[in-house]
C-alpha positions as a Markdown table, in Angstrom:
| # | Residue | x | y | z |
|---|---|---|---|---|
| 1 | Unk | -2.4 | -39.1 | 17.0 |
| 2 | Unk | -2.8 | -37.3 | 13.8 |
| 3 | Unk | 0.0 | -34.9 | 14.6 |
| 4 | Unk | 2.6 | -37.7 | 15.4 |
| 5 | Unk | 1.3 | -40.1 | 11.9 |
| 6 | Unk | 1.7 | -36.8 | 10.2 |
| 7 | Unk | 5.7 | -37.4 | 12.0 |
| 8 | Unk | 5.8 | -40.6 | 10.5 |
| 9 | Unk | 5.0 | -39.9 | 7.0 |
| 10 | Unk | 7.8 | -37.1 | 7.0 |
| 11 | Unk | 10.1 | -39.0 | 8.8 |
| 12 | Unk | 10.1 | -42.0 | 7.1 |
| 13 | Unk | 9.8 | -40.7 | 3.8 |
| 14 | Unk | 11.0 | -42.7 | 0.7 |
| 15 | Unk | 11.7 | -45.7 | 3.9 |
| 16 | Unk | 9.8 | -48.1 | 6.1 |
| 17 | Unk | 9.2 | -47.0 | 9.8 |
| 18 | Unk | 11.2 | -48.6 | 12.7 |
| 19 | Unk | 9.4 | -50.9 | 15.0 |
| 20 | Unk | 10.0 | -47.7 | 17.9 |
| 21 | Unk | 9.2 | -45.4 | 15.1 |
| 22 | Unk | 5.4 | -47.3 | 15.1 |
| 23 | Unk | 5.4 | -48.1 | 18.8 |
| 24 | Unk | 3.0 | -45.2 | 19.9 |
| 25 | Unk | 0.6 | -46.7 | 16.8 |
| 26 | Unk | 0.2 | -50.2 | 19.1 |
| 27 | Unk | -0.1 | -47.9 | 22.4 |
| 28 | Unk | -2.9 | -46.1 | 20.9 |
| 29 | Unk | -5.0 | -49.0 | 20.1 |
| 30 | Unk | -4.5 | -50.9 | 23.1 |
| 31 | Unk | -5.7 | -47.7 | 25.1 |
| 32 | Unk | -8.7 | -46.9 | 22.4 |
| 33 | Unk | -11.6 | -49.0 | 24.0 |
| 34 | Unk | -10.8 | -47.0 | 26.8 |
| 35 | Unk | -10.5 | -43.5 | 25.3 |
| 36 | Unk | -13.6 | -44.1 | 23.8 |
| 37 | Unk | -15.5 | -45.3 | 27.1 |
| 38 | Unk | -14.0 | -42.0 | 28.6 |
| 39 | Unk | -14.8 | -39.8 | 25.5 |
| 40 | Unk | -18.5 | -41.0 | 26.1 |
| 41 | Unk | -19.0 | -40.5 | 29.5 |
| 42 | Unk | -17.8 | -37.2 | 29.2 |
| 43 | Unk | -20.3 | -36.6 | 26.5 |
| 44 | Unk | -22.9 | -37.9 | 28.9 |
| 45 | Unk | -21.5 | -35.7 | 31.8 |
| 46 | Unk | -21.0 | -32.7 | 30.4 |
| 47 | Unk | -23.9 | -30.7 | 31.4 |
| 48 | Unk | -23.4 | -32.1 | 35.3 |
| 49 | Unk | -19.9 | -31.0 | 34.7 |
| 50 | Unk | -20.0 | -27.6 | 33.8 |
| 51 | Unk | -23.2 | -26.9 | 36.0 |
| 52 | Unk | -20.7 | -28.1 | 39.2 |
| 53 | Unk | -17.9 | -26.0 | 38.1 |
| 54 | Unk | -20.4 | -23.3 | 37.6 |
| 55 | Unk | -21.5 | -23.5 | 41.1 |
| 56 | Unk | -17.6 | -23.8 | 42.7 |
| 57 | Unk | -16.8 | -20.8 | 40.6 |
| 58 | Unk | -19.5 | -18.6 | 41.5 |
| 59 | Unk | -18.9 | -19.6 | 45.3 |
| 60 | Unk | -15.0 | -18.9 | 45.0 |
| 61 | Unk | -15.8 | -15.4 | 43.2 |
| 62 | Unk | -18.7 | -13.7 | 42.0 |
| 63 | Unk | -16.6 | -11.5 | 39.9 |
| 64 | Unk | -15.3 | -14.6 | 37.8 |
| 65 | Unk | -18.7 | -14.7 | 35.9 |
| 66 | Unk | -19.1 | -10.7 | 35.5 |
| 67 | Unk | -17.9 | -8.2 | 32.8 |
| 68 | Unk | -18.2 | -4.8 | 35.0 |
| 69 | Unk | -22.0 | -5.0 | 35.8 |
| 70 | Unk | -22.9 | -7.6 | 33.1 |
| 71 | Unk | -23.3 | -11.3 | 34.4 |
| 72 | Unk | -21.8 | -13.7 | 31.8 |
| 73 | Unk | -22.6 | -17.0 | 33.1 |
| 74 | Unk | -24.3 | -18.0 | 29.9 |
| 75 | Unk | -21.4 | -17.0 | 27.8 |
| 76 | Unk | -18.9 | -18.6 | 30.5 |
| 77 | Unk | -21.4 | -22.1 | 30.2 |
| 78 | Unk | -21.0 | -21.9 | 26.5 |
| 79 | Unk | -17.8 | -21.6 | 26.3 |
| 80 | Unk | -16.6 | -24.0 | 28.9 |
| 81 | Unk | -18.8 | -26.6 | 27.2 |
| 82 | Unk | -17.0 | -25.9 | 24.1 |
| 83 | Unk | -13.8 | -26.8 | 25.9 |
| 84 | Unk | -15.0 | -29.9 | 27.1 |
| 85 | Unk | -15.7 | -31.1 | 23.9 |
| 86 | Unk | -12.7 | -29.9 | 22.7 |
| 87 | Unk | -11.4 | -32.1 | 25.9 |
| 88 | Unk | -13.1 | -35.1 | 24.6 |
| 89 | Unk | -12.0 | -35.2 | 21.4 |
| 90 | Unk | -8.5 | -34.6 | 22.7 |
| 91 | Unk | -8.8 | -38.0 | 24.7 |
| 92 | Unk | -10.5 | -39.8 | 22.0 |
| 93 | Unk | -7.5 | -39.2 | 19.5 |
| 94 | Unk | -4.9 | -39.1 | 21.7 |
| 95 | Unk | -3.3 | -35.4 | 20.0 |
| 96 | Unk | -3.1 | -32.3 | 22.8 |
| 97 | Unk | -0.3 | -31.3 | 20.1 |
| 98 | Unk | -4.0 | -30.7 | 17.8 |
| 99 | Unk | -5.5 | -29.1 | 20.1 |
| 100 | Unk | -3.2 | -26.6 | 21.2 |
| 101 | Unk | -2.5 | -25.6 | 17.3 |
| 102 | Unk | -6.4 | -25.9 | 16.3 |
| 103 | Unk | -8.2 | -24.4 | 19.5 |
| 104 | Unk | -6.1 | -23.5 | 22.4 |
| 105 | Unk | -4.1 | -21.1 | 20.9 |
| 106 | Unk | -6.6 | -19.2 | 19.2 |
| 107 | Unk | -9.0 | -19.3 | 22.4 |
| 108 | Unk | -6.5 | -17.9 | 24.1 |
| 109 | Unk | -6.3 | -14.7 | 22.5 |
| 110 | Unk | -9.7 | -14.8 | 22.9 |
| 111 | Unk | -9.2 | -14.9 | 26.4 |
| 112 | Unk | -6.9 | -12.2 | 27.2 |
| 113 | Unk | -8.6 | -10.0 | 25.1 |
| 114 | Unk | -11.3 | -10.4 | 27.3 |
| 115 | Unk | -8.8 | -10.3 | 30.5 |
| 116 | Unk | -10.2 | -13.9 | 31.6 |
| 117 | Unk | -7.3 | -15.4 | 32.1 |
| 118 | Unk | -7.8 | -15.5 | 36.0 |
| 119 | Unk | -11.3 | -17.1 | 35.5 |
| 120 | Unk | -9.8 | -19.8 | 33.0 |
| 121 | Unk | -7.1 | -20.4 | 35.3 |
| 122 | Unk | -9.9 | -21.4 | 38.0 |
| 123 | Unk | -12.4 | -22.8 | 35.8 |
| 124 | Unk | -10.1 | -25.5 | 34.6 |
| 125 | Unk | -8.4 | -26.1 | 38.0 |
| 126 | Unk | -12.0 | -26.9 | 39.5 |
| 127 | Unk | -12.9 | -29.1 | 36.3 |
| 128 | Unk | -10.1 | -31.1 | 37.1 |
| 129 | Unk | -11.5 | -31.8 | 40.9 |
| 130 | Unk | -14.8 | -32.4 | 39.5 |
| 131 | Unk | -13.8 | -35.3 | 36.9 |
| 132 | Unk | -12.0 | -36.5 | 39.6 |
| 133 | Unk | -15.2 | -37.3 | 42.0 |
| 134 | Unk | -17.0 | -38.4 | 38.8 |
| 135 | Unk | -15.0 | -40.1 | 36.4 |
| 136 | Unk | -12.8 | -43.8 | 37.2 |
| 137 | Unk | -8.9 | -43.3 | 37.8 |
| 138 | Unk | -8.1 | -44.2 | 34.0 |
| 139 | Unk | -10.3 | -42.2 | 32.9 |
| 140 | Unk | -9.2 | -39.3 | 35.2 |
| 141 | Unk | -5.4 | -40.1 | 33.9 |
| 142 | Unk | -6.5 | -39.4 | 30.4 |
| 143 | Unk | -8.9 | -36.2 | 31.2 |
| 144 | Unk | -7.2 | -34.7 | 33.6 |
| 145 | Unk | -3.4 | -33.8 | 31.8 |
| 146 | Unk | -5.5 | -32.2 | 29.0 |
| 147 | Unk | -7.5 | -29.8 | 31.7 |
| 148 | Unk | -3.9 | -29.0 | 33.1 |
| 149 | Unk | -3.1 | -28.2 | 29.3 |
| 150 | Unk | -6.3 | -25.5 | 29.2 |
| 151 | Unk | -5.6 | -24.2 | 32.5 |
| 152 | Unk | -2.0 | -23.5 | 31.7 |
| 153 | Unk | -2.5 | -21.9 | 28.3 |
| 154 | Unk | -5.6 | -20.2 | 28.8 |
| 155 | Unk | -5.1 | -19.3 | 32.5 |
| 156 | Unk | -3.0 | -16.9 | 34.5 |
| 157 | Unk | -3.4 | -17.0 | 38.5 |
């Protein structure tokens, strides 16, 4: 949202915006009640979240939640619960464009300095099953393009 106002106001510099040009303003308040209902029951699901991607990632691989002998499940937890948030704010304000430049792409260096892209890769493409046996299908339609965004920018299969 902030990224495309911030369009506006440079587009329609010295003018007054088109109706089209201030379409995606009326879309975003008619879908705010529910962005907001799916921002807070993330919030209130994030620990059940990450604990059942936890388990389905340590079932599919072992390896995914080691660095050579050193187990990193706390780290991994930590950091996948900073996503999430991230993921929730995402849907609340309706701007992947944000998160990408604030968070995504510096996590990601972050992550392939680490060589986790594999475990990013499955991480998110579990989270996605997992909001989809616990959140409602409009919910899921806003969570669930924003995991595909993680997964693809912070993943490599």
């Amino acid at each position: 949202m902030f990224v495309k106002l911030e369009n506006l106001s440079v587009l329609a510099d010295g003018r007054y915006a088109s109706d089209d040009e201030l379409e995606f303003i009326g879309s975003y308040v008619k879908s705010f009640n529910l962005r907001q209902q799916t921002y807070l029951r993330l919030k209130s699901l994030e620990a059940k979240i990450v604990e059942q991607v936890y388990t389905k990632l340590r079932s599919l691989d072992p390896k995914f939640l080691k660095n050579g002998a050193e187990d990193i499940s706390e780290k991994w937890k930590r950091d996948t619960l900073r996503v999430l948030r991230y993921v929730a704010l995402t849907v609340l304000i309706d701007d992947s464009e944000n998160l990408k430049e604030q968070f995504l792409i510096w996590f990601q260096a972050i992550m392939q300095a680490f060589r986790a892209e594999r475990s990013c890769y499955a991480t998110y493409e579990i989270m996605q099953q997992v909001v989809k046996q616990l959140l409602e299908p409009q919910e899921i339609a806003l969570v669930c393009p924003v995991l595909e965004l993680n997964r693809s920018l912070l993943g490599k299969k």
